[in-house]
C-alpha positions in Angstrom: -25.3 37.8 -13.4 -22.1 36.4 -13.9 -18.6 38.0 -13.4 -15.4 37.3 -15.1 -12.5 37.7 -12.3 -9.6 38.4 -15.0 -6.3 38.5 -13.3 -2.7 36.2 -13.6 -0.4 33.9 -11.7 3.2 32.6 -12.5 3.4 29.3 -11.2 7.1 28.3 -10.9 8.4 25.1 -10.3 10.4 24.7 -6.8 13.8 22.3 -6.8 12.4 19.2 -6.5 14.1 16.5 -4.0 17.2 14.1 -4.9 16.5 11.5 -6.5 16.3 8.1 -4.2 15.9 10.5 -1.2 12.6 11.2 0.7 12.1 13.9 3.5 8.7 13.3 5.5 6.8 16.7 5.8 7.3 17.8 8.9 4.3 20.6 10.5 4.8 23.1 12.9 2.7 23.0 15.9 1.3 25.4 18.7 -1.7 26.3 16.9 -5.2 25.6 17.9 -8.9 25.7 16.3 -10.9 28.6 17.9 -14.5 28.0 17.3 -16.1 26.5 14.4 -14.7 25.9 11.3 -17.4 27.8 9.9 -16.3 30.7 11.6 -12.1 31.1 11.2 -10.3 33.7 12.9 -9.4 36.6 10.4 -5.5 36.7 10.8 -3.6 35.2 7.7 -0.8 36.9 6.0 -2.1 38.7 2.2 -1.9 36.2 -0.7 -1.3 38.9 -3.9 -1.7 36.4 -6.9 -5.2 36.0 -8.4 -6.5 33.4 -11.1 -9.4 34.2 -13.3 -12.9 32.6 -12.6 -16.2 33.1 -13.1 -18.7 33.2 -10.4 -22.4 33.3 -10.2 -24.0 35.3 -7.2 -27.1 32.7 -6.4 -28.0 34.2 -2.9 -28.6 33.2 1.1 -29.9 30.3 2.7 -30.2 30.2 6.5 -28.1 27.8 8.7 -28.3 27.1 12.4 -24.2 29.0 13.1 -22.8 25.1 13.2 -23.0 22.8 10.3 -22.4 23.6 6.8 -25.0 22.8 4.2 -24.7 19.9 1.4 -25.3 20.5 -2.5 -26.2 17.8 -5.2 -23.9 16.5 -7.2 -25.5 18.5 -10.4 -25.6 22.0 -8.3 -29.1 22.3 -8.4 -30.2 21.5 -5.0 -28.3 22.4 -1.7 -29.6 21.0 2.0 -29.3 22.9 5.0 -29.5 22.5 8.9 -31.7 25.5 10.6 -33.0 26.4 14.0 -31.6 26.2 16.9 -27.9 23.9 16.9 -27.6 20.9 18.3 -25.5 20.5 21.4 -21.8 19.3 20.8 -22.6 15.6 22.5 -25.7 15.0 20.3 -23.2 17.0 17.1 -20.4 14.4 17.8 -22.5 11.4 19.1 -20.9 10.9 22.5 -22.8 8.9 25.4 -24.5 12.2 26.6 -25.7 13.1 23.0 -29.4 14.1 23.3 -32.3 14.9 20.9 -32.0 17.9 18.8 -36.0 18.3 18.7 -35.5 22.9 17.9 -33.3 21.2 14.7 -34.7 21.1 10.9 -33.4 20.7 7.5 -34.6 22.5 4.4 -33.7 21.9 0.7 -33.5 24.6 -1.8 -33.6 25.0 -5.2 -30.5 26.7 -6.3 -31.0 27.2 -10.1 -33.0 30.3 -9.0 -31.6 33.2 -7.5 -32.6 33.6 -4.9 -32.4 29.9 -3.9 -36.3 28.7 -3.5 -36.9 26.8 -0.1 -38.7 22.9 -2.1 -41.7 21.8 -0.3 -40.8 18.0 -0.3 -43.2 15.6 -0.3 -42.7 13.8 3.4 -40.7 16.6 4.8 -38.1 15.9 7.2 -39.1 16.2 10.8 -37.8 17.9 13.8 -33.9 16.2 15.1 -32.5 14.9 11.8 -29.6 15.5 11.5 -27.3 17.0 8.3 -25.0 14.0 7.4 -21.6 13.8 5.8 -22.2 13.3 2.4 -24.4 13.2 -0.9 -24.9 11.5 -3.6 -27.6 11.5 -6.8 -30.1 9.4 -4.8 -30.1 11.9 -1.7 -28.3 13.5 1.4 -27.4 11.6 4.4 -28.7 12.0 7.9 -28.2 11.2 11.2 -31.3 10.5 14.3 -30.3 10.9 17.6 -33.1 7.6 18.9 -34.8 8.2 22.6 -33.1 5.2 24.0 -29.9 6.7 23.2 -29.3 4.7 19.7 -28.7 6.3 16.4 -29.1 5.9 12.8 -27.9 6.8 9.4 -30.2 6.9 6.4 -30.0 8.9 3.0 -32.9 11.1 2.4 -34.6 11.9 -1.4 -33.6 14.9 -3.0 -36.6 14.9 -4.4 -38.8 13.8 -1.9 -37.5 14.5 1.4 -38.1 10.0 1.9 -35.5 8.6 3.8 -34.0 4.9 3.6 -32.5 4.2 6.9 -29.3 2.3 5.8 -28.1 1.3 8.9 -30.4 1.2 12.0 -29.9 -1.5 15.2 -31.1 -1.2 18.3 -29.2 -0.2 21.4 -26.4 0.7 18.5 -24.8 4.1 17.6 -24.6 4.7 14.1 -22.5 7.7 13.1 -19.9 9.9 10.8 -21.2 8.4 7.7 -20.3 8.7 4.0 -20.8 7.4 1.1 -18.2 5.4 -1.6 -18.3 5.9 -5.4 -20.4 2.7 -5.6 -23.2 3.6 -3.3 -22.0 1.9 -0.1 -22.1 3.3 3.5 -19.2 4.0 5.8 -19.7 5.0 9.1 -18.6 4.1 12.9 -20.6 1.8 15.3 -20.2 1.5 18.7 -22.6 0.0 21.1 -24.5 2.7 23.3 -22.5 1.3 26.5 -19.0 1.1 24.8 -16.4 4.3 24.5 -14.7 2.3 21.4 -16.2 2.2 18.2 -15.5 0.1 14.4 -15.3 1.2 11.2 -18.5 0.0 9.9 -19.5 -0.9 6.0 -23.1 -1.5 5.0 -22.3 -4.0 2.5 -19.5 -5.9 4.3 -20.1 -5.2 8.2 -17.1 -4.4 10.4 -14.0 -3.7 8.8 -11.9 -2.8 11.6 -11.9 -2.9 15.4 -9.5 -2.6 18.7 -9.9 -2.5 22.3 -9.7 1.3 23.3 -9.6 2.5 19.3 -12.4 4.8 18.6 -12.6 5.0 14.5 -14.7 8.3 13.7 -15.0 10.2 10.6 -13.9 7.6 7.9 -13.7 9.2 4.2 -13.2 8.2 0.4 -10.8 9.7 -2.1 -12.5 8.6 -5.1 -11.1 5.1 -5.8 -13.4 2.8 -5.1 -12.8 0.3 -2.2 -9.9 2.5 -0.3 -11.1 4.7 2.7 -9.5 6.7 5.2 -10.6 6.7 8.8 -9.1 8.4 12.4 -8.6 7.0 14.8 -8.7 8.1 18.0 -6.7 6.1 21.0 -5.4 7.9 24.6 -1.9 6.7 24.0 -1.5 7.7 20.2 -3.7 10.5 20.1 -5.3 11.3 16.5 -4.0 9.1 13.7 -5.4 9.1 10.1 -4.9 5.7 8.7 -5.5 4.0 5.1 -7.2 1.1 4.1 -7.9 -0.7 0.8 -10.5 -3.1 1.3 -12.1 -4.2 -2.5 -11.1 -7.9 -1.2 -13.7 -8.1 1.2 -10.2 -8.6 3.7 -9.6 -4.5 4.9 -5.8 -4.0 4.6 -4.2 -1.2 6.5 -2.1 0.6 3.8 -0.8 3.4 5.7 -0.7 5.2 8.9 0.0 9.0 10.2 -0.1 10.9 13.6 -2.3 14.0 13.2 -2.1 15.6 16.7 -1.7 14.0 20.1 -5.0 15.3 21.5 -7.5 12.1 20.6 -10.8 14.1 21.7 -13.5 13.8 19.7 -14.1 17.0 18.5 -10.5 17.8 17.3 -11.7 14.5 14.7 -14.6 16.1 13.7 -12.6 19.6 13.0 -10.2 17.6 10.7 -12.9 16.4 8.6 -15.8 18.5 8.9 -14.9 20.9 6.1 -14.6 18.0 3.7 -18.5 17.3 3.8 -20.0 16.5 0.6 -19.9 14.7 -2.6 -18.9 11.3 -2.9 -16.0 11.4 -5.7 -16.6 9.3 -8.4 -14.9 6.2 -10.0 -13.1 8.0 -12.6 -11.8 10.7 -10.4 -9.3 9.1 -8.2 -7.6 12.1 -6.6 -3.6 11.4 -5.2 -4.9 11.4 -1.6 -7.3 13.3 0.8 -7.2 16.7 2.6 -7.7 17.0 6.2 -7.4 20.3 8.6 -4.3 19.8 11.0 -4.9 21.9 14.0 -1.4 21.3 15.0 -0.2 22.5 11.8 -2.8 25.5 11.5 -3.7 24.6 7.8 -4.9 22.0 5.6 -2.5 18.8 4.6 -2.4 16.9 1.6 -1.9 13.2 3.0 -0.2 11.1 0.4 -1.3 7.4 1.2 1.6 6.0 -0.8 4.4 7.2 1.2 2.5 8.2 4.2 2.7 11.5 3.5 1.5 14.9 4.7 2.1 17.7 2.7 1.7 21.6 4.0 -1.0 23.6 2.0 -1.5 27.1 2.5 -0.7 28.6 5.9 -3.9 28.7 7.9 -6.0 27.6 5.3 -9.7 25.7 6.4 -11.5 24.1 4.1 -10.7 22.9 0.4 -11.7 21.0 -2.8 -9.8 19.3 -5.4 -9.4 20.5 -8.6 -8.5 18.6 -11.8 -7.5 20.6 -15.2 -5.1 19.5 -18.2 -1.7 20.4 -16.1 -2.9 18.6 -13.2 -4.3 18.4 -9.7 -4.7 21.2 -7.6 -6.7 22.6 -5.0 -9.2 25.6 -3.8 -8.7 26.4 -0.1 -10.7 28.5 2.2 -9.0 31.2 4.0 -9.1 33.9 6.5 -8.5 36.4 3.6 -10.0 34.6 0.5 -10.7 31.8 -1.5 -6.7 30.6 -3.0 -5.9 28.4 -5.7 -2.7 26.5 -5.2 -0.8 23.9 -7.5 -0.1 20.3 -6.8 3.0 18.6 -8.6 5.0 15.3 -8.2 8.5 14.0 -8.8 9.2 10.6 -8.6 6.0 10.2 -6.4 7.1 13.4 -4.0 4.5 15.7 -4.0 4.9 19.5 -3.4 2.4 22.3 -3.4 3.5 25.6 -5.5 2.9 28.9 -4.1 -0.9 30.1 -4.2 -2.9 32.3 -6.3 -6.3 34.4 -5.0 -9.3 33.7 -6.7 -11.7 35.9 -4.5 -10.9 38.2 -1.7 -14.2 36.8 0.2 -14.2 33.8 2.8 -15.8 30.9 0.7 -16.0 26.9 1.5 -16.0 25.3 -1.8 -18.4 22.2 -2.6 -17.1 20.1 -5.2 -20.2 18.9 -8.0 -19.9 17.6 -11.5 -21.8 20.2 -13.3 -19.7 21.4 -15.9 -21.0 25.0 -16.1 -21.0 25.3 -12.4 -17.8 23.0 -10.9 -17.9 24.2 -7.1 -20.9 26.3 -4.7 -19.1 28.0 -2.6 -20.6 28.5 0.4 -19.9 31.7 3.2 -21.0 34.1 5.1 -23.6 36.6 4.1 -22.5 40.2 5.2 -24.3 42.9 6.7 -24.4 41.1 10.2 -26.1 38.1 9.4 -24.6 35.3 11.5 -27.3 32.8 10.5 -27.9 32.7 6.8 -25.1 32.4 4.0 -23.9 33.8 1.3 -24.1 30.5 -2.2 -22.0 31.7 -5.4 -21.4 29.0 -8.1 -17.8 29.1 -9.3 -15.6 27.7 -12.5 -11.8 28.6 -12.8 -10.7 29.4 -16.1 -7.0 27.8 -17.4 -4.9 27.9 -20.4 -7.0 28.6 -23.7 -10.5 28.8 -21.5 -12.9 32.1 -22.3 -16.1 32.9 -19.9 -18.0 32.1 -22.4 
C-alpha cells in the first residue's frame, strides 16, 4: 500500500555572508554518542514542518542489535547481519578482534512484502562479516582469519559467491568501500602494527605515517577523490581529502573532527553512511559525517575545508538531488527531516528543516526511480532485533504520487 504524506514547507533563504569574507563553521562541543548509532537517545527538540512523500510499508528483517543492513542499488535486495553481534574488537578490527563464529548474513528479497529471506546458491557461512558498501555486482564483507589476519571480498547478490579482493597473509584488511568505478578502498595494517595505510586495490598504498592509523575511508561520488580519518594521539580524529586519479594521492584538504582518536568514535562518524557507492554522474558538494562533539551530522565542504552544522542531533543521512538543488534526509531522535542545501560564492549554508515522517528511519540511498531511499528502523511492539524497511520518494515542485 502506498501512502501520500501531503503536507508544506517554506524554505526561506538566510543572509548569505559578505562577499570576499569566509567564517569557518565552528561546532559546539560537550556532547557524546551513547550507544549505537542504531539506537539514538530520544531527546531532540520538535521539528513542525513536513514535506510530502510517498512511502511503501515493505516489512521486518531481523538484525543482530549492531550493524545496519545494506540494500542494492536497484532496491530490490537488502543484506543483513543476524545472530549473536560480534564483539567491538572483532566489529572494529583491533589486535584482540576474534572470530564472530554465532554471526550470519541473510539476503532478502524486498520487492515482496513481507521481504522473502533468498536461498543463495553458496550461502555465506558463519563469521562474515557485513561490509561497508554495495554495488550491482554484490555486498562487501569482511573475515576475521584464525591467525588473526583479515579480508575483504564482495559477495554475489545473486549467489551468495564471494571474490575475495584483497586477502594477504599475516595482513589486516578492513573498513572497505567501493569507488564509482569498481575499485576497493580500505585500510591495511600488518597484524603486529597499531598504524595502518589507506589501501587501494588497483593502485596499492596511497597513504601512510608512523603513528597514523587511516580507518573508514569514503567516496563522494567523483571518481578518484576519497575521504579518509585519520586517527593519531596528538591530533585526535581528523577527516582529510584526497584526489588521487593521477595514480600520485594528493592531500586536498584537512579538518579536526574531535580530539578523542579511539577507534570507535571513527567508526561512529561513518557507520551511518554505509551503502551505495555514488555513481559517476552524481558528484555530491562533499560528504556527511556524524560529529560526536557537535551532536549532529556535518556537511564537510572539501573546497574550503569546511564543516557545515546540519540538524541538531541528527544521526544518519542521505543526499538528495532535485531541480532546486542538493539537499539532505537526516535521521533523528523525533523523525526522519528534510533539510535544504544552498551556496553563495562557494559558502554553503543549510536552510531550516522540514519533517517528512514522525518515525526514526536511516535512509539508504538507491537509484531506482520509483523507490529513491529504504529506510531502514526499528520495528515497534518491543522488537529490539528485527526492523522496520519502508521505501520512500519525496515529492517537489509540479510532482503527483502518481
Amino acid at each position: 500500500m502506498l501512502l501520500a504524506l501531503a503536507g508544506c514547507v517554506e524554505e526561506t533563504r538566510r543572509p548569505s555572508p559578505g562577499s570576499g569574507s569566509r567564517t569557518p563553521a565552528t561546532l559546539p562541543e560537550g556532547y557524546v554518542l551513547d550507544g549505537p548509532i542504531a539506537s539514538p537517545a530520544f531527546t531532540a527538540r520538535n521539528i513542525n514542518a513536513s514535506v510530502r512523500a510517498v512511502i511503501e510499508p515493505l516489512g521486518t528483517v531481523p538484525f543482530d542489535g549492531l550493524v545496519l543492513p545494506l540494500v542494492s542499488p536497484d532496491a530490490t535486495r537488502l543484506v543483513t547481519q543476524t545472530g549473536s553481534p560480534p564483539t567491538w574488537g572483532t566489529t572494529l578490527a583491533s589486535p584482540d578482534a576474534g572470530p564472530a563464529l554465532r554471526t550470519r548474513l541473510e539476503v532478502y528479497d524486498i520487492t515482496q512484502a513481507p521481504p522473502q529471506r533468498i536461498r543463495l546458491e553458496s550461502p555465506l557461512e558463519p563469521g562474515v562479516l557485513l561490509g561497508r558498501s554495495a554495488d550491482e555486482r554484490g555486498f562487501l564483507v569482511e573475515e576475521p582469519r584464525p591467525d588473526g589476519a583479515r579480508r575483504i571480498g564482495i559477495a554475489s547478490w545473486t549467489t551468495g559467491t564471494i571474490d575475495w579482493l584483497a586477502d594477504e597473509p599475516g595482513v589486516v584488511f578492513s573498513g572497505g568501500v567501493l569507488t564509482p568505478t569498481g575499485d576497493l578502498i580500505a585500510s591495511r595494517r600488518d597484524i603486529m602494527s597499531p598504524d595502518s595505510a589507506l589501501w587501494s586495490r588497483k593502485l596499492g598504498e596511497l597513504a601512510s605515517d608512523q603513528d597514523v592509523a587511516y580507518t573508514f575511508p569514503f567516496v563522494s561520488g567523483i571518481d578518484g577523490e576519497l575521504g579518509v580519518l585519520e586517527l593519531t594521539p596528538m591530533r585526535g580524529t581528523t577527516l582529510t581529502w584526497w584526489t588521487y586519479a593521477s595514480g600520485q594521492p594528493i592531500l586536498r584538504a584537512r579538518r579536526r573532527l574531535s580530539n578523542d582518536s579511539a577507534m570507535i568514535g571513527a567508526y561512529q562518524a561513518t557507520d551511518p553512511f554505509r551503502g551505495l557507492a555514488p555513481g559517476t554522474d552524481e558528484a555530491r558538494p562533499g560528504v556527511l559525517v556524524f560529529s560526536a562533539q557537535s551532536g549532529r551530522v556535518v556537511f564537510f565542504e572539501p573546497t574550503h575545508a569546511d564543516l557545515v552544522p546540519l540538524v541538531d542531533k541528527s544521526i544518519s543521512g542521505a543526499w538528495v538531488r532535485d531541480d532546486a538543488g542538493w539537499s539532505v534526509l537526516l535521521t533523528t531522535p523525533e523523525g526522519l527531516v528534510h533539510q535544504r542545501l544552498v551556496s553563495s560564492d562557494g559558502v554553503w549554508e543549510a536552510l531550516p528543516a522540514a519533517k517528512v515522517l514522525a518515525d526514526v528511519y536511516v535512509p539508504r540511498a538507491t537509484r531506482s526511480a520509483e523507490r529513491p531511499y529504504v529506510l531502514i528502523g526499528p520495528s515497534g511492539q518491543g522488537a529490539t532485533r528485527r526492523l522496520s524497511i519502508v521505501g520512500l520518494r519525496l515529492l517537489f515542485d509540479n510532482e503527483s504520487a502518481g
